[in-house]
N, CA, C and O atoms as CSV, one atom per row, in Angstrom:
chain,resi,resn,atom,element,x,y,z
A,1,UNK,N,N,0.845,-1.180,0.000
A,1,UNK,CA,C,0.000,0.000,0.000
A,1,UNK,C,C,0.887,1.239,0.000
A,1,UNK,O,O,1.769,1.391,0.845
A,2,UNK,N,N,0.549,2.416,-1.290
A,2,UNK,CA,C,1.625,3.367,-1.326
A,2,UNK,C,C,0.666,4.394,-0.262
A,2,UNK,O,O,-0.532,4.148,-0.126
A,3,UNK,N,N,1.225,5.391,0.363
A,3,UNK,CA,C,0.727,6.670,0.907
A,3,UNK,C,C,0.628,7.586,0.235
A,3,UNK,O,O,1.644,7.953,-0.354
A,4,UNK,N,N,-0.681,8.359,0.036
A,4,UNK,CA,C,-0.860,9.357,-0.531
A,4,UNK,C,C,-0.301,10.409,-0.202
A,4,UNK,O,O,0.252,10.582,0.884
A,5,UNK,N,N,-0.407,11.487,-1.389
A,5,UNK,CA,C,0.759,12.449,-0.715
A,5,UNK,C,C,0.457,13.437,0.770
A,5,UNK,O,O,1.033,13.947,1.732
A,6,UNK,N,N,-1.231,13.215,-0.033
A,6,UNK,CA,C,-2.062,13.721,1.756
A,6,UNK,C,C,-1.040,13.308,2.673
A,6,UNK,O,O,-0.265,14.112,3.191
A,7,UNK,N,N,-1.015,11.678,2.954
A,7,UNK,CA,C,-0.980,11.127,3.932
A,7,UNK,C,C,0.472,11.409,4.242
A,7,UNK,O,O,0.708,11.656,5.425
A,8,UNK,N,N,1.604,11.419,3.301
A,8,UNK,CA,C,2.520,11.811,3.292
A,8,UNK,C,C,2.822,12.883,3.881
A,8,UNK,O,O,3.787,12.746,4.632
A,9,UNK,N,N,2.210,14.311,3.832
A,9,UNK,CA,C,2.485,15.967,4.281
A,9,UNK,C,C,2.022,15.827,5.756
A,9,UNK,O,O,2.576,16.465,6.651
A,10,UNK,N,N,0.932,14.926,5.999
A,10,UNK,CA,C,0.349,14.547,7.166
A,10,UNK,C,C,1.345,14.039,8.080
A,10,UNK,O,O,1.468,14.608,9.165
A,11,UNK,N,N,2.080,13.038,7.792
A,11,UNK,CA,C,3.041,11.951,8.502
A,11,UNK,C,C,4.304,12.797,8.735
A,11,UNK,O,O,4.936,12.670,9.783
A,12,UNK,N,N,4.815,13.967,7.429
A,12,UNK,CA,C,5.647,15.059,7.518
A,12,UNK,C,C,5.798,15.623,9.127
A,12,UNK,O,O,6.636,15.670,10.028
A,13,UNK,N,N,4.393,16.014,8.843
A,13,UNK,CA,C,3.845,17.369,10.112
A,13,UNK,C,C,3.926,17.147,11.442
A,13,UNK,O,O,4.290,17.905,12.342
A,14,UNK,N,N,3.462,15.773,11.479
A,14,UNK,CA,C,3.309,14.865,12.570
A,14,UNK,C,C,4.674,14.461,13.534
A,14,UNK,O,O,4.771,14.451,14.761
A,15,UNK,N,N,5.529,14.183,12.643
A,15,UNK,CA,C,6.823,13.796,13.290
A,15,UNK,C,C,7.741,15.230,13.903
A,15,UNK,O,O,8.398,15.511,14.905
A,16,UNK,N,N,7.276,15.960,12.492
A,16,UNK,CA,C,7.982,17.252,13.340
A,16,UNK,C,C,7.410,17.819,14.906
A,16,UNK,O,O,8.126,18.267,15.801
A,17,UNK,N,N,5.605,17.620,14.945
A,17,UNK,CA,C,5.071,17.861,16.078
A,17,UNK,C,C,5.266,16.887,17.100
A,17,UNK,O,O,6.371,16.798,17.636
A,18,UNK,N,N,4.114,15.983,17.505
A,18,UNK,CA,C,3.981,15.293,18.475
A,18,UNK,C,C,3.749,14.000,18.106
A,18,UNK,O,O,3.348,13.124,18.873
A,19,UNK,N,N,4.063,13.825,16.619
A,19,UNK,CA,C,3.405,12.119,16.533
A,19,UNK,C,C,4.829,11.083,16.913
A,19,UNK,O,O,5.859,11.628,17.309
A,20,UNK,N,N,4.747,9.353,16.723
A,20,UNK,CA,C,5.933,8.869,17.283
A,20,UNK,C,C,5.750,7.776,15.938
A,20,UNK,O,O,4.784,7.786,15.174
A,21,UNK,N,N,6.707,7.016,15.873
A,21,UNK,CA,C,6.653,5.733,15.319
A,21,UNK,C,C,7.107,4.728,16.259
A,21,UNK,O,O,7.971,5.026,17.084
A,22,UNK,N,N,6.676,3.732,16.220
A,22,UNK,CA,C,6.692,2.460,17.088
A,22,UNK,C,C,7.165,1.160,15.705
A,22,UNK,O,O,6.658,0.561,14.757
A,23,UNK,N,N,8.369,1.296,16.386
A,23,UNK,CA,C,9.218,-0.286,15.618
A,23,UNK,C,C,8.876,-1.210,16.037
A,23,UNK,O,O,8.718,-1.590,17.198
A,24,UNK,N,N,8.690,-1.781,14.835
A,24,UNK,CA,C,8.120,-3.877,15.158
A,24,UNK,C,C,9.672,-4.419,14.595
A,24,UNK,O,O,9.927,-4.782,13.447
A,25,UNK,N,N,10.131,-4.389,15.164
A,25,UNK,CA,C,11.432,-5.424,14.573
A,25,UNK,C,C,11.077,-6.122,14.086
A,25,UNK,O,O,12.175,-6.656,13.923
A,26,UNK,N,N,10.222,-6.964,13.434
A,26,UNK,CA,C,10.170,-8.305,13.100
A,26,UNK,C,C,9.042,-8.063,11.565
A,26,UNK,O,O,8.909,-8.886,10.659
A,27,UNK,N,N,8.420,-6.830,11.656
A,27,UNK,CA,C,7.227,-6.243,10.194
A,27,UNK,C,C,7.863,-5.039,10.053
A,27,UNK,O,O,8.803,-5.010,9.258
A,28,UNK,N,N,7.543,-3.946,10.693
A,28,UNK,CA,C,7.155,-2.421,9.812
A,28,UNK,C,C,7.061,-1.713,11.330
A,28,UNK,O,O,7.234,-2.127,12.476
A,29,UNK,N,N,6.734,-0.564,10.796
A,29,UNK,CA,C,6.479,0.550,11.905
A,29,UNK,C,C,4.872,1.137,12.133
A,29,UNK,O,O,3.917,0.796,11.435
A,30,UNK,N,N,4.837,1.744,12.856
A,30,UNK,CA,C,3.217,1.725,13.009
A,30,UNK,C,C,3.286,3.613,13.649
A,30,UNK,O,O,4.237,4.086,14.271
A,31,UNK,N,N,2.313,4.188,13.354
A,31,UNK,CA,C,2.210,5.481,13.386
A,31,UNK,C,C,1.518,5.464,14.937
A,31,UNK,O,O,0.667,4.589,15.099
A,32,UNK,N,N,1.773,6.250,15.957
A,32,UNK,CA,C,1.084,6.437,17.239
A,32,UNK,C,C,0.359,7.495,17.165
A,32,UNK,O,O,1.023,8.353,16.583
A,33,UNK,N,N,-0.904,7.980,17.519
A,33,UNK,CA,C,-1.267,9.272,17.653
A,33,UNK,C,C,-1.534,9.535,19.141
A,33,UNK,O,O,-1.589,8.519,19.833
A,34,UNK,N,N,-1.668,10.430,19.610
A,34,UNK,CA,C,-2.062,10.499,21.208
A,34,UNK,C,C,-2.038,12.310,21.104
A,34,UNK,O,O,-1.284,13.143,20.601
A,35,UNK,N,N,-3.589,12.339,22.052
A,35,UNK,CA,C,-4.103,13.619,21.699
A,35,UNK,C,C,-4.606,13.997,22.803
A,35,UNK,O,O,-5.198,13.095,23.397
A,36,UNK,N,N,-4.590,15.314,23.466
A,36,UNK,CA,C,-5.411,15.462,24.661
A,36,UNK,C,C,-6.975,15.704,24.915
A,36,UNK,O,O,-7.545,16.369,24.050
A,37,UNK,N,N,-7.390,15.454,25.501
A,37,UNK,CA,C,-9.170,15.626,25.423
A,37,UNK,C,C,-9.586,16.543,24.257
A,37,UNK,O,O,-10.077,15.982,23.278
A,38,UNK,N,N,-9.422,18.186,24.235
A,38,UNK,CA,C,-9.779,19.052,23.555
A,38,UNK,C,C,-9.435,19.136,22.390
A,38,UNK,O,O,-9.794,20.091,21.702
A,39,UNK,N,N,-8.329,17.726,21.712
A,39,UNK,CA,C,-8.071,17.592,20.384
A,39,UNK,C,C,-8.663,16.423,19.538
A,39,UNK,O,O,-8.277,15.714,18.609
A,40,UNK,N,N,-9.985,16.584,20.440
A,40,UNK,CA,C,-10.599,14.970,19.539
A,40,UNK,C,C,-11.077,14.855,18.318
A,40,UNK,O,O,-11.156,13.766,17.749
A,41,UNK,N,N,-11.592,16.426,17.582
A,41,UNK,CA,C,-11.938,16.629,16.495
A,41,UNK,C,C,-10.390,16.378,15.938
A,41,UNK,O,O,-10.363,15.198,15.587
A,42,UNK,N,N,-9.379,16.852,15.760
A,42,UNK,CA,C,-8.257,16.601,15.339
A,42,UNK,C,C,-8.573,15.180,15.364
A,42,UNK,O,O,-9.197,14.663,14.438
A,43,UNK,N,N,-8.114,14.426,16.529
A,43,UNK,CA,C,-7.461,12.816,16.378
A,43,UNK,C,C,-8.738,12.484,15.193
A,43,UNK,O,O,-8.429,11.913,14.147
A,44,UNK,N,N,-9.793,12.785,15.390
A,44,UNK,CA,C,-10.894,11.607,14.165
A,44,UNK,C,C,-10.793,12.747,13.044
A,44,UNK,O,O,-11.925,13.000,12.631
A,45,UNK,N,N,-9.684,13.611,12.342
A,45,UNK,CA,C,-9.943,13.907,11.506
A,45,UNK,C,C,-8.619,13.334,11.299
A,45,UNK,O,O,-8.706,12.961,10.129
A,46,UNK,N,N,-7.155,12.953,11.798
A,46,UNK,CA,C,-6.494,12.501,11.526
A,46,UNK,C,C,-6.706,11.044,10.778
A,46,UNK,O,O,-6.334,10.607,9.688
A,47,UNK,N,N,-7.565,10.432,11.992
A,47,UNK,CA,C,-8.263,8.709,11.971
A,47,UNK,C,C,-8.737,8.645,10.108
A,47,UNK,O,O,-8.439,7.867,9.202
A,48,UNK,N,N,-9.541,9.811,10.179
A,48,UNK,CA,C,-10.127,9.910,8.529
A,48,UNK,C,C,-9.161,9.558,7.243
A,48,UNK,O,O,-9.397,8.829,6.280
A,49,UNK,N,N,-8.035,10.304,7.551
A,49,UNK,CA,C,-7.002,10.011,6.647
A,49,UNK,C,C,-6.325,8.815,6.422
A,49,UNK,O,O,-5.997,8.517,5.273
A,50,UNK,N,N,-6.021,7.941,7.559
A,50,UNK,CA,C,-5.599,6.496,7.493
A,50,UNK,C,C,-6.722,5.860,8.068
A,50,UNK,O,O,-6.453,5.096,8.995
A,51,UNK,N,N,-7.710,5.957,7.810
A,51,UNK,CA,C,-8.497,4.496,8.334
A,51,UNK,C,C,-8.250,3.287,7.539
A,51,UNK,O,O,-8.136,2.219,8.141
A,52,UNK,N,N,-8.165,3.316,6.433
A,52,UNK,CA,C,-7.504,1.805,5.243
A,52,UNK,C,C,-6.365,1.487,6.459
A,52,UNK,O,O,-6.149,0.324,6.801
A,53,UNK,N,N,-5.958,2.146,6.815
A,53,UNK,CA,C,-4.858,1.384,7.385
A,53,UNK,C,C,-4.380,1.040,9.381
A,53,UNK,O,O,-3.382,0.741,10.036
A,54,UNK,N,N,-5.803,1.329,9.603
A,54,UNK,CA,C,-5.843,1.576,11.011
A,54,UNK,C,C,-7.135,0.567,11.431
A,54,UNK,O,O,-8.229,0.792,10.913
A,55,UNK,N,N,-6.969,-0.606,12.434
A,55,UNK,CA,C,-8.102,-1.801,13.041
A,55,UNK,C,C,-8.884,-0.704,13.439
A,55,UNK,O,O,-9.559,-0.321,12.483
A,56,UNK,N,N,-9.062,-0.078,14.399
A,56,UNK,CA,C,-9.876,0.500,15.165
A,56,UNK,C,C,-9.892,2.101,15.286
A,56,UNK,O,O,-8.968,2.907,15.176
A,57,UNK,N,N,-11.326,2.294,15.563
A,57,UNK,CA,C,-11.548,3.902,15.878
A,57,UNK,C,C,-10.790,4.009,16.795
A,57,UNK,O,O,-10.267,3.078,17.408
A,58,UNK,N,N,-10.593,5.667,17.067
A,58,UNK,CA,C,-9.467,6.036,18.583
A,58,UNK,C,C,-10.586,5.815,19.518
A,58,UNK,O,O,-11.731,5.459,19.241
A,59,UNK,N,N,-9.914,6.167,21.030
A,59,UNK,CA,C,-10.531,5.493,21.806
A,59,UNK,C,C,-10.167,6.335,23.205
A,59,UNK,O,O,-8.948,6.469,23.314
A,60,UNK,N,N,-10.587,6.667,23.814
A,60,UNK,CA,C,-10.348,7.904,25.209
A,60,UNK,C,C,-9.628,6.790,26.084
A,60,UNK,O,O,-9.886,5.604,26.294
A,61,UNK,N,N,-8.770,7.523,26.446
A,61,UNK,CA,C,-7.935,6.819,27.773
A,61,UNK,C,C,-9.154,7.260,29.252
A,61,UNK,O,O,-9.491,8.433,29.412
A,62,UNK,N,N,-9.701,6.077,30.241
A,62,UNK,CA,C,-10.321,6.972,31.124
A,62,UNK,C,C,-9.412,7.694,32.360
A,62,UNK,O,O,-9.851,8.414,33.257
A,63,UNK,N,N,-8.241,7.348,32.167
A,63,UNK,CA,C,-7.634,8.150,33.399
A,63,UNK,C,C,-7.103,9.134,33.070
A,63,UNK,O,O,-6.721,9.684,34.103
A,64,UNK,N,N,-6.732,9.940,31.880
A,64,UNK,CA,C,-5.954,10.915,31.392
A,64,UNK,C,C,-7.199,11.539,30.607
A,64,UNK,O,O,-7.323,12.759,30.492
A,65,UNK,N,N,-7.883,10.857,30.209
A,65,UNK,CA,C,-9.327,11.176,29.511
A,65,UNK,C,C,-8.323,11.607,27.703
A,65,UNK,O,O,-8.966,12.288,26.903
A,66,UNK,N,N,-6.744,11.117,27.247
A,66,UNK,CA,C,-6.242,11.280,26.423
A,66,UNK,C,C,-7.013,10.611,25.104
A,66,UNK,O,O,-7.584,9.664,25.644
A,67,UNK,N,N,-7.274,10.566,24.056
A,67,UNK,CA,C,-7.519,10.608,22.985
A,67,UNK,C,C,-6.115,9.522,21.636
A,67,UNK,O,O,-4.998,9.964,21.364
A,68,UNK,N,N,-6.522,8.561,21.243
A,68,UNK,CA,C,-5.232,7.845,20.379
A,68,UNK,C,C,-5.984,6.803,19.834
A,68,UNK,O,O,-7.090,6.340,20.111
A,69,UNK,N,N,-4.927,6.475,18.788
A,69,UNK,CA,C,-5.072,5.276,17.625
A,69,UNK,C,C,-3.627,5.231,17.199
A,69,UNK,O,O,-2.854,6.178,17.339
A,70,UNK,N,N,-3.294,3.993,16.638
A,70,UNK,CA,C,-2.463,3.661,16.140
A,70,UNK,C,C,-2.414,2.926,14.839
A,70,UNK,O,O,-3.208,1.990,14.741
A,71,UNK,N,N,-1.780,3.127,14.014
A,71,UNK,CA,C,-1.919,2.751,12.702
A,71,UNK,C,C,-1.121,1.185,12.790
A,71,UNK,O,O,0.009,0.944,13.215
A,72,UNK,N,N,-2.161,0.226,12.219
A,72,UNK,CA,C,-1.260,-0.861,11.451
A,72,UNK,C,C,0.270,-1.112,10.931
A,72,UNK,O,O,0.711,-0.214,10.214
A,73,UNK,N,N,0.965,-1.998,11.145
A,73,UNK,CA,C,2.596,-1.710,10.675
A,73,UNK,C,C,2.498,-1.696,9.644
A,73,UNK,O,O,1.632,-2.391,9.114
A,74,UNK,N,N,3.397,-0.846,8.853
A,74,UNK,CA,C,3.206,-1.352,7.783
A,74,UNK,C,C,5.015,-0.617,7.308
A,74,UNK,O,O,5.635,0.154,8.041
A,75,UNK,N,N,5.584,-1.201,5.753
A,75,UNK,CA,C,6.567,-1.213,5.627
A,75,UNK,C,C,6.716,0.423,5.086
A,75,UNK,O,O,7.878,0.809,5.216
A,76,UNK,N,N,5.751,1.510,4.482
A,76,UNK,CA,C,5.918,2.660,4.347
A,76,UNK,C,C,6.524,3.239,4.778
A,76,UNK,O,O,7.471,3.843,4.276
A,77,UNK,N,N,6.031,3.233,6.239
A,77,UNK,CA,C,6.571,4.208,7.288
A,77,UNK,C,C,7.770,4.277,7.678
A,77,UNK,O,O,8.244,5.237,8.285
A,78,UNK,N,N,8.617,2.836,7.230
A,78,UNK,CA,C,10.144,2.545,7.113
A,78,UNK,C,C,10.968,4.032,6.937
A,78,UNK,O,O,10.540,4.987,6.288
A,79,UNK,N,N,12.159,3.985,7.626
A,79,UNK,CA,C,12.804,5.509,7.375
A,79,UNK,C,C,14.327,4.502,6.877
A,79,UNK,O,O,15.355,5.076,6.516
């Protein structure tokens, strides 16, 4: 699966801000998002952009009340 360039300027932005990648030694890397309460329109407009490539809607942490999803590994995200 190639990334669109959307998804591309997106993944750009992200790393420079607050997003992370999470290494699978053994597949690919997987995109983290983590958002604070008042950025939930953000996280599900992020979610919008990779859902092809993401199991599940984000999902509220109840003790931080934080906001996240994580994208599927996949070999793209490879640096």
């Amino acid at each position: 699966m190639a990334l669109s360039q959307t998804q591309e300027q997106i993944v750009t932005g992200l790393l420079l801000g607050d997003g992370c990648f999470e290494f699978d030694k053994f597949k690919a890397s997987r995109l983290q998002i983590k958002q604070a309460e008042r950025k939930k329109e953000y996280v599900f407009w992020l979610y919008s952009h990779f859902a092809e490539i993401i199991k599940t809607p984000p999902k509220q942490r109840l003790d931080t009340k934080q906001w996240y999803f994580s994208t599927r590994s996949v070999r793209e995200f490879e640096i």
